[in-house]
matplotlib code that plots the C-alpha trace (Angstrom):
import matplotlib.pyplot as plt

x = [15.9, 18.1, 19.7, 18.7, 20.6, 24.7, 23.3, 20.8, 23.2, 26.8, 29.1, 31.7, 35.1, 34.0, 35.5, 36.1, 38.9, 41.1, 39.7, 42.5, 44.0, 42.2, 39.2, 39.5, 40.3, 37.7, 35.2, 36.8, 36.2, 32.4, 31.8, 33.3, 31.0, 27.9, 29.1, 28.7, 25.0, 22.2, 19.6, 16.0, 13.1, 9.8, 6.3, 4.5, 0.9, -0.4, -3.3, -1.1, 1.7, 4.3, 4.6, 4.6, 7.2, 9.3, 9.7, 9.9, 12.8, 14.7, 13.8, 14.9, 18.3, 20.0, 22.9, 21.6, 19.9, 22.0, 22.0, 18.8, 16.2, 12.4, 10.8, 7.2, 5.1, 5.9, 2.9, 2.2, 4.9, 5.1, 1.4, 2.5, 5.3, 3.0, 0.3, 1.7, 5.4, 5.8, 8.1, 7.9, 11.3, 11.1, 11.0, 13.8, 12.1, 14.8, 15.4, 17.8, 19.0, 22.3, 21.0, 20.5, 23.5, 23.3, 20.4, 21.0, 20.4, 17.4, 15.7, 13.8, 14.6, 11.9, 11.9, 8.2, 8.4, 4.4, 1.4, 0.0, -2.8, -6.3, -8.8, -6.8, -8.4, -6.5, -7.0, -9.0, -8.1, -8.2, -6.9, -5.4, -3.2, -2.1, -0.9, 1.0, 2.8, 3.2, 4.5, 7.4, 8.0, 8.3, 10.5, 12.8, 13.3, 14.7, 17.1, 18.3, 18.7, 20.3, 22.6, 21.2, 21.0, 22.6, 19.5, 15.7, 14.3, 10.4, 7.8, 4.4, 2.3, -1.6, -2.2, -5.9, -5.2, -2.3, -4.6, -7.2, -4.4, -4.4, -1.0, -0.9, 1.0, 0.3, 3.2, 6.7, 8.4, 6.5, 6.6, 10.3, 10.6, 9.1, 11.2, 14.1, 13.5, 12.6, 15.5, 17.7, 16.0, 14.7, 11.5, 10.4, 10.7, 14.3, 14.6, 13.8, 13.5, 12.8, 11.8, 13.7, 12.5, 15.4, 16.0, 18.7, 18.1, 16.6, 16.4, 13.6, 13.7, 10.5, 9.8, 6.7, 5.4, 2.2, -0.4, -3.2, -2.0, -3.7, -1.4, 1.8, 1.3, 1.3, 4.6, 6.7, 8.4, 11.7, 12.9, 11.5, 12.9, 16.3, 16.2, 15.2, 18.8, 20.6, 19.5, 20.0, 22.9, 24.4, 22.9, 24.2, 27.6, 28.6, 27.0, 27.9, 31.9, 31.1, 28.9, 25.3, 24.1, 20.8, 18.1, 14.9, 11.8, 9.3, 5.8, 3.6, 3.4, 6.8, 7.8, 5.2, 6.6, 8.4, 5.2, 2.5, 1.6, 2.1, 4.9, 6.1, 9.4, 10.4, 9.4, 9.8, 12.1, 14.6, 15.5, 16.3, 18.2, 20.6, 20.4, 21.9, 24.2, 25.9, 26.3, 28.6, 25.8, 25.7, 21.6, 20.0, 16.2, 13.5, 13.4, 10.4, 8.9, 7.6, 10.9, 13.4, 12.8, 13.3, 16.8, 18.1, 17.4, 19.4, 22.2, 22.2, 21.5, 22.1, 18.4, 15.7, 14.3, 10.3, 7.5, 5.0, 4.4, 3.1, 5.1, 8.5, 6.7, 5.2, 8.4, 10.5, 7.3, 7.1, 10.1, 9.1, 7.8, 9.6, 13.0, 12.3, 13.5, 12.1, 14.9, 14.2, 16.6, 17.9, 17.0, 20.2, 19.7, 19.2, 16.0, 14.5, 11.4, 10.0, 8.4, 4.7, 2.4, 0.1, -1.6, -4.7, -6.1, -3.4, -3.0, -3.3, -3.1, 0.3, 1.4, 3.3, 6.6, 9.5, 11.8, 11.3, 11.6, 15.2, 16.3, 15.2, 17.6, 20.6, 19.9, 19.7, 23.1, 24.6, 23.9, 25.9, 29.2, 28.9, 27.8]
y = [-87.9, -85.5, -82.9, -79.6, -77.5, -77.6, -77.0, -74.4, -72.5, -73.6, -73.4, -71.1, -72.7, -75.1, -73.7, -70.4, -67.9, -66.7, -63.4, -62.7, -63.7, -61.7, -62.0, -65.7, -65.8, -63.4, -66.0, -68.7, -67.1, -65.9, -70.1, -71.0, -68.7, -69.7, -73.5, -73.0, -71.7, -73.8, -73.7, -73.2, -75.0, -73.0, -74.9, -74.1, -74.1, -77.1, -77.9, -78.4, -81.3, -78.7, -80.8, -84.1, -83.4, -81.6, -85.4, -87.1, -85.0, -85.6, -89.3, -89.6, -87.2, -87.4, -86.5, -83.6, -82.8, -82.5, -79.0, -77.8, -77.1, -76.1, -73.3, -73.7, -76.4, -79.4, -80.7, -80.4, -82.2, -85.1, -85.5, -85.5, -88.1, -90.6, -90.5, -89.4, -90.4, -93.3, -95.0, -91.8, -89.9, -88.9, -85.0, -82.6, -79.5, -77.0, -73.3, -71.6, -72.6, -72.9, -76.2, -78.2, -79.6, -81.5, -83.3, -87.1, -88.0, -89.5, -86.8, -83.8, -80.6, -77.9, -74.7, -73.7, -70.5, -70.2, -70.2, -73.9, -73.7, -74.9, -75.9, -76.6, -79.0, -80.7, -79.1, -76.4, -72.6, -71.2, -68.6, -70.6, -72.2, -68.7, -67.5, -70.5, -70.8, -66.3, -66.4, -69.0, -67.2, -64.3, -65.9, -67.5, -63.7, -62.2, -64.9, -65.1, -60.9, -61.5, -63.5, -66.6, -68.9, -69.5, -70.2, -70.3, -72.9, -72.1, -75.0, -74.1, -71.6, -71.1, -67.2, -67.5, -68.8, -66.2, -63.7, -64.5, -64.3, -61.0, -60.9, -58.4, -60.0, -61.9, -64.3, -65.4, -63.1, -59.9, -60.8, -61.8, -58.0, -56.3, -57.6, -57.1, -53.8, -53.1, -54.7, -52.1, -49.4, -48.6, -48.2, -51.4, -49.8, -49.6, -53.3, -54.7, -58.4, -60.8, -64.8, -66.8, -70.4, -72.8, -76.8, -78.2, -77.7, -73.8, -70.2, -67.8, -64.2, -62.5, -59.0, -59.2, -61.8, -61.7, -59.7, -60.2, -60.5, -57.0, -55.6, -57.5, -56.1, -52.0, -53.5, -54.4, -50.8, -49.5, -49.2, -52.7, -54.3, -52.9, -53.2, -57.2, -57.5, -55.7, -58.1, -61.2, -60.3, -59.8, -62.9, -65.0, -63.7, -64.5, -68.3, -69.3, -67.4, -65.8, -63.3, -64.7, -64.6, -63.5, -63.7, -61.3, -62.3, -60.2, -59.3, -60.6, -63.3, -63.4, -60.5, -57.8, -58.6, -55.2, -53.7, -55.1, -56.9, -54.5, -51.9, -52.9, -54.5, -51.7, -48.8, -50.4, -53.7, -53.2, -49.9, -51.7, -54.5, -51.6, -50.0, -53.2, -53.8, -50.0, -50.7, -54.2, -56.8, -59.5, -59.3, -60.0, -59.7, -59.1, -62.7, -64.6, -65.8, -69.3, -70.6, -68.6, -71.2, -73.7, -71.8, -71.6, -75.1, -75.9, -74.0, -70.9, -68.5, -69.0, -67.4, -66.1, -62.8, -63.2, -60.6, -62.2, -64.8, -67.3, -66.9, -67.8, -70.4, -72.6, -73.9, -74.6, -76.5, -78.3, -79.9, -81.3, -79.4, -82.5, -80.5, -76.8, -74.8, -70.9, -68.6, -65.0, -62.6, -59.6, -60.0, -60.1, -63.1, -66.9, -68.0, -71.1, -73.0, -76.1, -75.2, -76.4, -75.2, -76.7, -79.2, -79.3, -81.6, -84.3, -83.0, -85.9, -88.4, -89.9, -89.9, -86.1, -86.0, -84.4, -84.6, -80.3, -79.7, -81.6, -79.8, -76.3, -77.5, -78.6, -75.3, -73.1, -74.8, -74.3, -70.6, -70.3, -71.5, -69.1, -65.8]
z = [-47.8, -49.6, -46.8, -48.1, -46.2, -47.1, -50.7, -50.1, -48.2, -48.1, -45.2, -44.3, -45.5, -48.4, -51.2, -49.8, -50.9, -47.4, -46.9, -44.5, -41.3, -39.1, -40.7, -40.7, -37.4, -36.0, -37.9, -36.3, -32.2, -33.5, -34.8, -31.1, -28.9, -31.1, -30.5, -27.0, -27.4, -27.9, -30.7, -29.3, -31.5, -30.9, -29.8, -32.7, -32.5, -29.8, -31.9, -35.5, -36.1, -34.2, -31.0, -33.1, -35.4, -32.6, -30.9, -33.9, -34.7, -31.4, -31.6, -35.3, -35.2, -31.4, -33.1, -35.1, -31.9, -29.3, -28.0, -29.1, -26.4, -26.7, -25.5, -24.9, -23.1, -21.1, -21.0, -24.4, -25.4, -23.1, -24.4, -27.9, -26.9, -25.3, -27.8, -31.5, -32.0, -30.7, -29.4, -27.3, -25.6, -21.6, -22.0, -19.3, -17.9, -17.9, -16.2, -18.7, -22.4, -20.9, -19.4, -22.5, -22.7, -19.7, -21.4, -22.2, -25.7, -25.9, -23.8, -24.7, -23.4, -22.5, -21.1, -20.2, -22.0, -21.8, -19.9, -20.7, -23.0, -22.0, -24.6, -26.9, -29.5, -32.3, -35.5, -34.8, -34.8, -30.9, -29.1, -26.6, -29.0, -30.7, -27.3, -26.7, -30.5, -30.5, -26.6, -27.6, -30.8, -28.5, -25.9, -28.4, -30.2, -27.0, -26.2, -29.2, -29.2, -26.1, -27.5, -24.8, -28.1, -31.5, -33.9, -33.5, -35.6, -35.4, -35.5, -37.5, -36.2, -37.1, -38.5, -37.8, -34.2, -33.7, -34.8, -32.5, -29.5, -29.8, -31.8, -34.6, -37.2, -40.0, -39.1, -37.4, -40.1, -38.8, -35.4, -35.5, -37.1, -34.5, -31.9, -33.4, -34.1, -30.4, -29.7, -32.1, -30.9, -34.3, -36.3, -37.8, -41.2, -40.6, -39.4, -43.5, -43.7, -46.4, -46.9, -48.6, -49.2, -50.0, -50.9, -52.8, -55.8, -56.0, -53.4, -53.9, -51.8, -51.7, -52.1, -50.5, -48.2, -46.7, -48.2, -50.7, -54.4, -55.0, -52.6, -53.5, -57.0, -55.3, -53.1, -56.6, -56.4, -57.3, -53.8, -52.5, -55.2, -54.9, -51.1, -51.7, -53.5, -51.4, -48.6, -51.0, -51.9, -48.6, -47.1, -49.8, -50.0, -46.6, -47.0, -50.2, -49.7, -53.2, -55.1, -55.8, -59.2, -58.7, -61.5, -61.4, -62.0, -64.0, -62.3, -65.7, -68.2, -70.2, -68.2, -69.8, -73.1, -73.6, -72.3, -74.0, -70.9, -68.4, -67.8, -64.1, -65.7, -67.8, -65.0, -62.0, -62.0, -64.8, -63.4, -59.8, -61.4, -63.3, -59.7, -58.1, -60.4, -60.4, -56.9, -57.9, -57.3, -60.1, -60.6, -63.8, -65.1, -65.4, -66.5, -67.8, -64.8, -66.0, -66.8, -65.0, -61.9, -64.5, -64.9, -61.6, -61.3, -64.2, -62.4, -64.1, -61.2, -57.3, -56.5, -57.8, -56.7, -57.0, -57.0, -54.6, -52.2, -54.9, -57.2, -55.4, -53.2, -55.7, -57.7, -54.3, -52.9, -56.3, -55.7, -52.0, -49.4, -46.9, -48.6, -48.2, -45.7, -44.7, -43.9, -43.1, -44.7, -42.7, -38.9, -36.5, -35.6, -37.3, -38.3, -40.2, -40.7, -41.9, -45.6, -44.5, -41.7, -39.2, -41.1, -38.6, -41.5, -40.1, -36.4, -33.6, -36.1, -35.5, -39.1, -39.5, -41.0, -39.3, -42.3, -43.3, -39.3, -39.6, -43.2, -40.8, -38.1, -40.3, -42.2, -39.0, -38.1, -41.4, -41.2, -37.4, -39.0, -41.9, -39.4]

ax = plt.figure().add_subplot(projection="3d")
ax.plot(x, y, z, "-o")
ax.set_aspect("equal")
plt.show()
């Protein structure tokens, strides 16, 4: 497997200009202190491959591993050890994240961040398993606020089952929000995040995530698009050690065709691109969406800046969703993902692949040394 994540998003230091010795060295203590924290993996939904992939990935990376904790069931997961990656690893109940360090390799460490779920059936959608999957999330957001952990690396979680847990979000993303802004002390409009979706060979940021395609088509506005760069651009520049070269993509077929296709690029996304790049940031576009992916592939853009969920999700996936990697863009904290979800179509099977859960960790890692 091709590791996604020193590509997607390059470390701090590999081919860096000095910005200074006291910048530098200020970089250097942050790298220390977040060495010294551990990164949490969240549960993920009981009834979905989360569980399964979570002790695949500690049985198939120790190295890779070491450090990170979970927060959500033990039971759960000594049941997915035993019965769906076998050989199976023993799994460590711990008190505090502080505590995973004194794990042995070859051991599991879990912090019972949860209430165990009952019920829960494999594959199906359940409010049980929502809790479960939104309580870690949860747990795992205020640690890492707290500054108790480095990273959260967040194992698939079932909307419909979230959903019927009470939790009002449509995702990690929103939830992740929320508590951040609570956290700040500010309105969640104030708190603006983004997805990004990453392998190593193409980055898409979204300017909206999850909403139906009607909606995502009222969302492409002047002020969402240029906030979307703004938030590119700064995630990017302090990962790659450079300026991104972002490319825009256009809302309709070969970007409205100077408006004969719709008039979104010339009112709306052209005038944010000439905002962003008054204010220094090296964004181009409206670009043709069907082959500007094709572009930035080719390496003629760091990222592409996509419209809608679909639109910026489909080319990465393409390409392997066992490569891609979800990072969320503009929360003050880390945060990756595997590219898939639950697969309830696979769940309790035995045969889930942990190789996007292990990109999300190296990525998640990655993204520490460059803070």
């Amino acid at each position: 497997m091709r590791p996604p994540c020193d590509r997607a998003l390059r470390c701090a230091g590999r081919g860096r200009p000095c910005g200074g010795g006291t910048r530098t060295r200020a970089r250097v203590h942050r790298y220390r202190q977040s060495r010294l924290k551990p990164l949490v993996i969240t549960l993920g939904d009981p009834a979905g491959i989360g569980p399964e992939i979570i002790v695949k990935a500690f049985r198939q990376a120790p190295d890779l591993l070491r450090g990170c904790f979970v927060a959500g069931d033990v039971a759960t997961l000594r049941d997915a050890s035993r019965h769906l990656a076998q050989p199976g690893l023993p799994v460590a109940l711990i008190e505090a994240p502080g505590e995973a360090a004194a794990v042995p390799p070859n051991c599991i460490p879990v912090l019972q961040a949860v209430v165990p779920p009952q019920g829960v059936v494999m594959g199906r959608v359940g409010a049980a398993a929502g809790r479960a999957a939104g309580d870690a999330v949860t747990w795992a957001a205020r640690a890492a606020l707290r500054g108790e952990v480095a990273a959260i690396v967040t194992a698939p979680l079932h909307k419909e089952s979230l959903h019927a847990a009470g939790f009002g979000f449509p995702g990690h993303t929103e939830l992740l929000q929320a508590e951040s802004a609570a956290h700040l002390g500010r309105p969640v409009a104030e708190v603006p995040v983004r997805m990004m979706l990453a392998n190593d060979e193409l980055r898409t940021v979204l300017v909206s995530i999850h909403m139906s395609l009607r909606d995502a088509i009222d969302a492409v506005r002047f002020d969402s698009v240029l906030q979307t760069l703004r938030i590119t651009q700064q995630a990017l520049l302090a990962a790659l050690g450079r300026a991104p070269r972002i490319a825009v993509a256009g809302l309709n077929p070969h970007a409205g065709e100077g408006g004969l296709f719709g008039l979104e690029e010339r009112d709306i996304i052209a005038p944010a691109v000439a905002a962003a790049c008054a204010e220094g940031i090296d964004a181009t576009g409206p670009w043709a969406p069907d082959t500007v992916f094709m572009r930035a592939r080719a390496g003629a853009f760091d990222v592409v800046v996509a419209m809608y969920h679909d639109q910026g999700l489909i080319p990465v996936k393409y390409l392997g969703v066992e490569h891609g990697v979800n990072v969320t863009l503009g929360l003050p904290l880390v945060r990756t993902s595997p590219d898939h979800g639950t697969a309830f179509d696979i769940a309790g099977k035995g045969i889930a692949d942990p190789a996007s859960l292990l990109a999300a960790i190296r990525m998640a890692r990655a993204l520490v040394r460059s803070a």
